[in-house]
N, C-alpha and C positions, 0 to 999 in steps of 0.2 A: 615879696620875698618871704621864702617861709621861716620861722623863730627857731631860734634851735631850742630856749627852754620852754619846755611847754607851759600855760596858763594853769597857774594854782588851782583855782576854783574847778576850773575843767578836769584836770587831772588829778584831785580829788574826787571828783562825780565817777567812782567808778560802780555802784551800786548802781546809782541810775543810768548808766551805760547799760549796766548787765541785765536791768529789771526793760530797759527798752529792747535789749537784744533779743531774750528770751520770750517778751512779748510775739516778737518780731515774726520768730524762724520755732518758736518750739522751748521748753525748759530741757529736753531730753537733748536737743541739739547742741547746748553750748556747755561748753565746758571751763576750763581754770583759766585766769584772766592771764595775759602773757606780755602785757606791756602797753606802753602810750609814747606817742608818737604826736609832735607838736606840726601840724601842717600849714600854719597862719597866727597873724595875734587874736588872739583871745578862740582858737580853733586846735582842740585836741581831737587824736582818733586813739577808742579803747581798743584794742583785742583780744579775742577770748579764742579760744580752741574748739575747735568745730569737729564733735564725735559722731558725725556721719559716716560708716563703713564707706562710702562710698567717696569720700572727700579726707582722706588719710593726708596730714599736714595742711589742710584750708584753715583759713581763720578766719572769724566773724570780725567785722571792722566797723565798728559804732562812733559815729565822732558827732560830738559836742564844741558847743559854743556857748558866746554872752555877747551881749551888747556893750560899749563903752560903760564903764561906772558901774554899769549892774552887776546883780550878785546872782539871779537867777541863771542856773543854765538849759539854755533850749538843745532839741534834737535837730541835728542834720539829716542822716541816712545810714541804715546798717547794710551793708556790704559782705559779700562773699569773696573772699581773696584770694590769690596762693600763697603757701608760705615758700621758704626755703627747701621744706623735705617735699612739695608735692608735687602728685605725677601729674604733668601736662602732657599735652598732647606736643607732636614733634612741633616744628615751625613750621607754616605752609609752604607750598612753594611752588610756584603754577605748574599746568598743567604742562607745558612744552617745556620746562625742562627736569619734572618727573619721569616725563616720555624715555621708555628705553627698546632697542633693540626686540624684538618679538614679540611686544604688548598689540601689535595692531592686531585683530581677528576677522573674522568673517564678517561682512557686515559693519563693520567700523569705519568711518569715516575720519579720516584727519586733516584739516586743516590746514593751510601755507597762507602765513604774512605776506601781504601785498609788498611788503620791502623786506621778503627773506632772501639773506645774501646768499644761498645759494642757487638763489635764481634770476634771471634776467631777461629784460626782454627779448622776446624771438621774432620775428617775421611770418604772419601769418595771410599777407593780399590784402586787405581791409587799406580801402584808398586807392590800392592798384587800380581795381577795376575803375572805378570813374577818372582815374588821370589817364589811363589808356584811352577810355571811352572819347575822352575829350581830345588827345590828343591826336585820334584816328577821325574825329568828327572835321580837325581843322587840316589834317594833313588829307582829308577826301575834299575838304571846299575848295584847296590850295592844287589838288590834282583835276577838281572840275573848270577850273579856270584857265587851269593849262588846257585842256584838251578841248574847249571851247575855245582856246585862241588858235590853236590849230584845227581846228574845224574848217576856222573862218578861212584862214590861210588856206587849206586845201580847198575851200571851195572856190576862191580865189583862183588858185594855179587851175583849177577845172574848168574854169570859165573864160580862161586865158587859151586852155589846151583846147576847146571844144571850138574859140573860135579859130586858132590857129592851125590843129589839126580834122576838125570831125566830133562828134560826137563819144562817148567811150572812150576816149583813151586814156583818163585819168581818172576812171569811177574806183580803181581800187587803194586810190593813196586818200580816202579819210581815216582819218581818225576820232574815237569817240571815248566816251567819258569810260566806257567798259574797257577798254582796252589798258589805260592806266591802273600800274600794282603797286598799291601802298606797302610803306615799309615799315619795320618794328614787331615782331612776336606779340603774338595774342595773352589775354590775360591765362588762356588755358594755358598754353605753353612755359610761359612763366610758373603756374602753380605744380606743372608736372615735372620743371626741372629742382622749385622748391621741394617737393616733396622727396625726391629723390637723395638731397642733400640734408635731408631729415628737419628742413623749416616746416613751416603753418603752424607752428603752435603760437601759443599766446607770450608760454613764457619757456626760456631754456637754461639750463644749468651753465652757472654763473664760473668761471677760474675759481673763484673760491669754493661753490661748490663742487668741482671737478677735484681739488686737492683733499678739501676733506672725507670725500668719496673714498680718492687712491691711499687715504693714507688708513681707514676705516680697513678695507679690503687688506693690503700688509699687513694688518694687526693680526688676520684670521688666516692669510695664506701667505706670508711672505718669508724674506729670506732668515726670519730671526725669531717664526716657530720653532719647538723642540722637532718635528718632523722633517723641516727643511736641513735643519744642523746634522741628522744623521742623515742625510740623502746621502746615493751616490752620484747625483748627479743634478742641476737646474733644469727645468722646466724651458728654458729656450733652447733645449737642445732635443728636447721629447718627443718623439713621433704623436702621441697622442695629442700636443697643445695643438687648437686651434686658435688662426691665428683672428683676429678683430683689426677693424677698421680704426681712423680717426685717431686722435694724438694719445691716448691708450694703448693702443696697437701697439705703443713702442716700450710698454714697462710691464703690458698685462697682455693673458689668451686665455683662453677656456679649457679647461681640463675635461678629455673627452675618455679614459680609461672608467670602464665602468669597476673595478677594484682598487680605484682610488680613493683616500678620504674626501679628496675634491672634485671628483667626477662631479660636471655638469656646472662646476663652479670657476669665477672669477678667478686666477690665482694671477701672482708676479709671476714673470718670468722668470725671477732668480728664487724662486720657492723648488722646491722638490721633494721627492719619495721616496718610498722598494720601489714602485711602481711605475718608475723610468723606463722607456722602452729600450733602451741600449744599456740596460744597469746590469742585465743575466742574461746576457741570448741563450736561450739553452739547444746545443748543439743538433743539429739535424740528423735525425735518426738515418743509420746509413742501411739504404737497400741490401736484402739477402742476395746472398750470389746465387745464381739460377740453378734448381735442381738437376744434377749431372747423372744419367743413368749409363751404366755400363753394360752394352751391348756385346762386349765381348765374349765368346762362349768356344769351347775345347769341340771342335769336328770329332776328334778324334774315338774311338769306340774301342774300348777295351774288350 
């Protein structure tokens, strides 16, 4: 526990604090001693003021000791410190949550946490194949048996018909292992309907990352921009939105007006512009009426 008065002796030694500092770091370096600070019994620390342009408010930190009963004081260690007025550097603070919006570039590489919530696992066939494989290997052993028991049988009623009737008359009722059609979809057909429904991947976007996604996109295009607040009208009523799939589909489309500020982009449905297709129709220019010549002319000859 550290003393709160600091040790006589120690806090007295401030000349040989100053004469070990100076040794230490330079005589040019240290400046006016600025206080002591008791950190243990029989354990002071001096400081002195540190006139390096380049360390404006550090302070040199020399701390001294003694042994029980003794009167000698020994050195610890001189230290460069901050004080109160010095510039530090910010706090760190990793790199993923530094990470902002447009920092990624060409060429860049980012990273995803094996447990980042806004992702989950997806369904990519890895396993499918060998439980198909296995399961078509026993549903072919289970239809060779069948059709070897019917082999037997028809060879059977052919040897009953051959005596009974002749020779031929029962050669087209066997059956054979080719003839039996195993049942269940193939691993291809499974990965073609997968793909379709947008699996194979390894991992896919989690509910949670599905909300912070929609709620990210509102901030840029939604109903509580300054642009949406003077629309004449929402975006679900637009000719230009296209419309998107999947549980999306029902709050977000793609803004497809190339004089829009969100042409080609994500917007809400309830976002909007000028650039609403039914905000100005402007009026269809009406056809001229067809040029009428007057053929009429006076016979008559003065």
């Amino acid at each position: 526990m550290r003393s709160r008065t600091p040790d006589r002796l120690c806090a007295e030694a401030v000349d040989v604090a100053l004469a070990v500092t100076r040794e230490a770091v330079g005589e040019a370096s240290v400046g006016e001693h600025l206080g002591v600070v008791a950190e243990g019994d029989r354990v002071v620390t001096h400081f002195f003021a540190c006139t390096e342009p380049a360390y404006r408010g550090w302070q040199w930190a020399t701390t001294l000791t003694r042994a029980s009963r003794a009167k000698n004081v020994t050195i610890d260690e001189t230290v460069l410190l901050p004080g109160p007025d010095s510039v530090l550097a910010p706090e760190w603070v990793p790199w993923s949550e530094r990470l902002r919006q447009g920092d990624l570039g060409p060429g860049d590489l980012l990273p995803t946490e094996a447990d980042d919530l806004r992702l989950e696992p997806g369904w990519t066939g890895e396993g499918a194949a060998a439980a198909t494989a296995a399961a078509d290997s026993v549903e072919i052993a289970e239809a060779a048996e069948v059709a070897a028991a019917a082999a037997a049988q028809a060879a059977q009623a052919a040897d009953v018909a051959d005596a009974a009737d002749g020779p031929g008359a029962a050669g087209d009722t066997a059956v054979t292992a080719g003839d039996v059609v195993t049942g269940g979809p193939s691993i291809a057909e499974i990965g073609a309907v997968a793909r379709q429904l947008g699996l194979g991947r390894a991992r896919v976007l989690s509910r949670y990352g599905l909300h912070t996604s929609a709620d990210r996109w509102e901030e840029r295009f939604g109903p509580k921009t300054a642009m949406a607040q003077a629309a004449p009208s929402k975006c679900v009523s637009c000719g230009f939105l296209v419309a998107i799939g999947g549980s999306l589909g029902q709050a977000f489309g793609i803004c497809a007006n190339e004089y829009s500020p969100a042409d080609g982009t994500l917007v809400s449905l309830a976002y909007g512009c000028g650039g609403h297709s039914e905000a100005a129709v402007m009026p269809k220019t009406p056809e001229p009426a067809p040029m009428v010549l007057d053929d009429l002319h006076d016979d008559e000859t003065v």
